[in-house]
C-alpha positions as CSV (number, residue, x, y, z in Angstrom):
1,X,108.6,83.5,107.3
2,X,112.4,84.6,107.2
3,X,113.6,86.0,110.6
4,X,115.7,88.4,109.1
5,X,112.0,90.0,107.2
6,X,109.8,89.3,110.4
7,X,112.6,91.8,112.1
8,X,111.9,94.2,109.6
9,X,108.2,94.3,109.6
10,X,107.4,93.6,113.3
11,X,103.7,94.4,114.3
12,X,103.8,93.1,117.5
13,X,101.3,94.3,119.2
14,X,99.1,95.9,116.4
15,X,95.6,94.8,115.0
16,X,94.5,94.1,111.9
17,X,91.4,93.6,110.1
18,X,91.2,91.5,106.9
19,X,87.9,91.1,104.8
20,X,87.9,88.0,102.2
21,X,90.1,86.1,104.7
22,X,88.2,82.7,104.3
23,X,90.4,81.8,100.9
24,X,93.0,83.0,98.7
25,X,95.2,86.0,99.0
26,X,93.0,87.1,102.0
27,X,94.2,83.9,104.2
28,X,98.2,85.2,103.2
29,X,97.8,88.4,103.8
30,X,96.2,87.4,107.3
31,X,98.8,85.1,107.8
32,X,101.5,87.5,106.9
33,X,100.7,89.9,109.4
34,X,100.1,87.1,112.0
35,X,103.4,86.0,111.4
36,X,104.6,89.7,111.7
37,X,102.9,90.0,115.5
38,X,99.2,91.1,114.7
39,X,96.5,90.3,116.6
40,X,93.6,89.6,113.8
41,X,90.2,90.0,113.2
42,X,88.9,87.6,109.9
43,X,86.2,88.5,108.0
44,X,84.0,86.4,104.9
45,X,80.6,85.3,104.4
46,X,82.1,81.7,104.0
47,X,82.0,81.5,107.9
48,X,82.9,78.0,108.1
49,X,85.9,78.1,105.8
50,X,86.6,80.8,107.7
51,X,86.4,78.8,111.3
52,X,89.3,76.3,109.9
53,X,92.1,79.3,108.5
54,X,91.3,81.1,112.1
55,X,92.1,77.5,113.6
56,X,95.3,77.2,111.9
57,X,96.5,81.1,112.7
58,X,96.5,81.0,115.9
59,X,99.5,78.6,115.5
60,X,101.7,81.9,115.5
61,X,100.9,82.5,119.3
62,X,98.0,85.8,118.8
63,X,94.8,86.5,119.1
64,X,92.5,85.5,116.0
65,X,88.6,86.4,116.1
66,X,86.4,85.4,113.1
67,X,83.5,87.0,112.1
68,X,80.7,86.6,109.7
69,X,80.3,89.6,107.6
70,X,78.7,90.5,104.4
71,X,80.8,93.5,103.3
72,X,77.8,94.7,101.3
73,X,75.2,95.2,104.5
74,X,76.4,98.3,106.2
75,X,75.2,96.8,109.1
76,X,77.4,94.0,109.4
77,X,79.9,96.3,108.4
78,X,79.7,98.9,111.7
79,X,79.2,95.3,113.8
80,X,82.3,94.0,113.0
81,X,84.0,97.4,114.0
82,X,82.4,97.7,117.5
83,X,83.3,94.8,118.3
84,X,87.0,94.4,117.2
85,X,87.0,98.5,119.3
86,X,85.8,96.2,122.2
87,X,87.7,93.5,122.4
88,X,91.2,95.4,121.5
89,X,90.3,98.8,121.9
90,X,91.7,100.2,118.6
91,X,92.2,99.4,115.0
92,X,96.1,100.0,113.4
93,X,95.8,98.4,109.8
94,X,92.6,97.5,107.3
95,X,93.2,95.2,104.7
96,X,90.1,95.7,102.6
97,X,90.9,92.6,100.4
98,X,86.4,91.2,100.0
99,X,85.8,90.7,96.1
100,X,84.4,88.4,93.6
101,X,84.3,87.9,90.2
102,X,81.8,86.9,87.3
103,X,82.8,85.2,83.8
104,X,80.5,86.5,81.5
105,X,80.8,88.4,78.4
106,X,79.3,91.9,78.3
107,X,76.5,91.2,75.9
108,X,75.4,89.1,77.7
109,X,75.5,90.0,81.6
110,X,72.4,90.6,83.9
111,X,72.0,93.6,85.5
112,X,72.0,91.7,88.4
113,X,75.4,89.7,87.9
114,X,77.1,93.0,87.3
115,X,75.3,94.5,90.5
116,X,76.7,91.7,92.5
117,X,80.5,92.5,92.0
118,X,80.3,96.5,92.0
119,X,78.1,95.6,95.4
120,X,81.1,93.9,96.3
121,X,84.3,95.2,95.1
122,X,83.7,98.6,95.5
123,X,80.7,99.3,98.1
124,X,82.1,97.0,100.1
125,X,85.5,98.3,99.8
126,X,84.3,101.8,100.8
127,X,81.9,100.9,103.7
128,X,84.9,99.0,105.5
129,X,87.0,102.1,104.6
130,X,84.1,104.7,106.0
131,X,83.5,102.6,109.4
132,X,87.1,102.0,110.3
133,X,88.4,105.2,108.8
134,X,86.1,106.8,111.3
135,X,87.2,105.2,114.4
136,X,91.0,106.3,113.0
137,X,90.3,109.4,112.3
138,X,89.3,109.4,116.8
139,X,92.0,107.2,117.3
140,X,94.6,109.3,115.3
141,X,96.7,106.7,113.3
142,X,96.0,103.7,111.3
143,X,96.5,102.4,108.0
144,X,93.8,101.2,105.0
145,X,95.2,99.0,102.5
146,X,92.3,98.4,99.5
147,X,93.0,95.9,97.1
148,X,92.3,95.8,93.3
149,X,94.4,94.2,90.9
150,X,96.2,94.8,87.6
151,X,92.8,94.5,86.5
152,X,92.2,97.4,87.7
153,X,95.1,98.9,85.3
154,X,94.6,96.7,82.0
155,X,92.0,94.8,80.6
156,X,91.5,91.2,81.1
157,X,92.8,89.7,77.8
158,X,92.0,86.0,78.4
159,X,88.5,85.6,80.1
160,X,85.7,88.1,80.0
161,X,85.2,89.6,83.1
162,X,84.2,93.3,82.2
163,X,82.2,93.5,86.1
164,X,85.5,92.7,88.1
165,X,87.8,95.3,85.4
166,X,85.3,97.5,86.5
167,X,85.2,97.4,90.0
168,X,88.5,97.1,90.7
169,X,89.2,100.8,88.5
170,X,86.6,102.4,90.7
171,X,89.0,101.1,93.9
172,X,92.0,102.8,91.8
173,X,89.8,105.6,92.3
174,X,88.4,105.1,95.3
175,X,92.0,105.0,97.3
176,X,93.4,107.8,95.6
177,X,90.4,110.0,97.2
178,X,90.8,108.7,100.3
179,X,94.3,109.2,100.7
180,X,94.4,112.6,99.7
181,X,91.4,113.6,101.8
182,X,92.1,116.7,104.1
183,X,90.9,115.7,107.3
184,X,94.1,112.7,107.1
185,X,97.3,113.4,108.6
186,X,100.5,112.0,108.3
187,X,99.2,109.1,111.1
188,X,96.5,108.2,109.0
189,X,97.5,106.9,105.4
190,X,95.7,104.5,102.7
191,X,97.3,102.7,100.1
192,X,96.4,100.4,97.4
193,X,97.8,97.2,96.2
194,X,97.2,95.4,93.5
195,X,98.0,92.1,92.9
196,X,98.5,90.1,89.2
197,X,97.1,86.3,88.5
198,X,100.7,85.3,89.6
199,X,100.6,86.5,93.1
200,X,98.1,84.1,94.7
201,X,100.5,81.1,94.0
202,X,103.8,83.0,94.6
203,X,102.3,83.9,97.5
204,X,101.2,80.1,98.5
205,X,104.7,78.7,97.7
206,X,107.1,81.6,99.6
207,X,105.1,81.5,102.7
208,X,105.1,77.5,102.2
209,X,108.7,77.8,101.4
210,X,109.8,80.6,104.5
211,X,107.5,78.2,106.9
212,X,109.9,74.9,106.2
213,X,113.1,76.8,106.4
214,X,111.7,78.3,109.8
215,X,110.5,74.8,111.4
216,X,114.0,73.2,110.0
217,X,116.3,75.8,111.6
């Protein structure tokens, strides 16, 4: 990444949990805020994908732990947090990025294939948000970032995916609650971002494109 931007958004020092890590948009956002300083904590059910982008983060000089974690089983859930508290001690930033979709018209969707992403997208979503939101409401600070998608906004106009519009309105929904719940302060703020189609490969290709200006400095 640029200099001048890593200046900008230091996080030296700071540590971040990101869900959905093992591919896609989770593995940039992970490497972003490795980039910026964070030590990391990687979550997926793909654990051995997962293995191989922890491998290649550590490159930026932190500390990178991987877990295995269905964001679904509240279990798993509460497990990852106790032990990112014990091995760091705290928790600054929450990227709740886990999701999955399902092509399939409407007519003709299963109960269980639309289960399946509203498990995932949005009871996962809040379970990550309930387990760490609890140890920062203790802690005082920390930040919850969910992310839905334009999806989340519009319809889906070129594939049928009525499970993942869903979902990803319900974490529209979900993060304006949260944010505007009493018991947060100032210190403790959640935010939503969603991402279009586009941003996966824009993505790719800047932090592709800031890495080879970087190494050729």
């Amino acid at each position: 990444m640029d200099r001048s931007l890593l200046s900008m958004y230091d996080l030296t020092g700071k540590v971040a949990i990101v869900t959905g890590a093992s591919r896609g948009l989770g593995v940039n956002f992970a490497r972003g805020l490795a980039k910026a300083g964070c030590d990391l904590v990687i979550a997926s059910r793909n654990f051995e994908s997962l293995k191989k982008v922890a491998k290649d983060l550590r490159k930026y000089g932190h500390k990178v732990i991987s877990f295995k974690v269905d964001v679904t089983v509240a279990e798993d859930v509460k497990k990852m947090v106790e032990e990112t508290i014990s091995t760091f001690k705290k928790i600054d930033i929450l990227v709740n990025n886990a999701g999955i979709a399902t092509v399939v018209s409407a007519e003709d969707m299963s109960k269980e294939e639309w289960q399946s992403v509203m498990d995932t997208n949005v009871t996962g979503v809040f379970l990550c948000a309930q387990q760490v939101g609890r140890h920062m409401l203790k802690q005082g600070y920390g930040k919850i970032i969910n992310v839905a998608s334009q999806y989340g906004i519009v319809a889906s106009s070129y594939v049928a995916q009525i499970s993942y519009v869903a979902s990803k309105s319900a974490v529209l929904g979900l993060t304006r609650e949260l944010a505007q719940l009493p018991q947060l302060d100032r210190e403790i703020e959640v935010f939503l971002n969603s991402p279009t189609a586009e941003t996966l490969y824009l993505g790719e290709f800047f932090f592709s494109f800031f890495e080879k200006r970087q190494n050729s400095d």
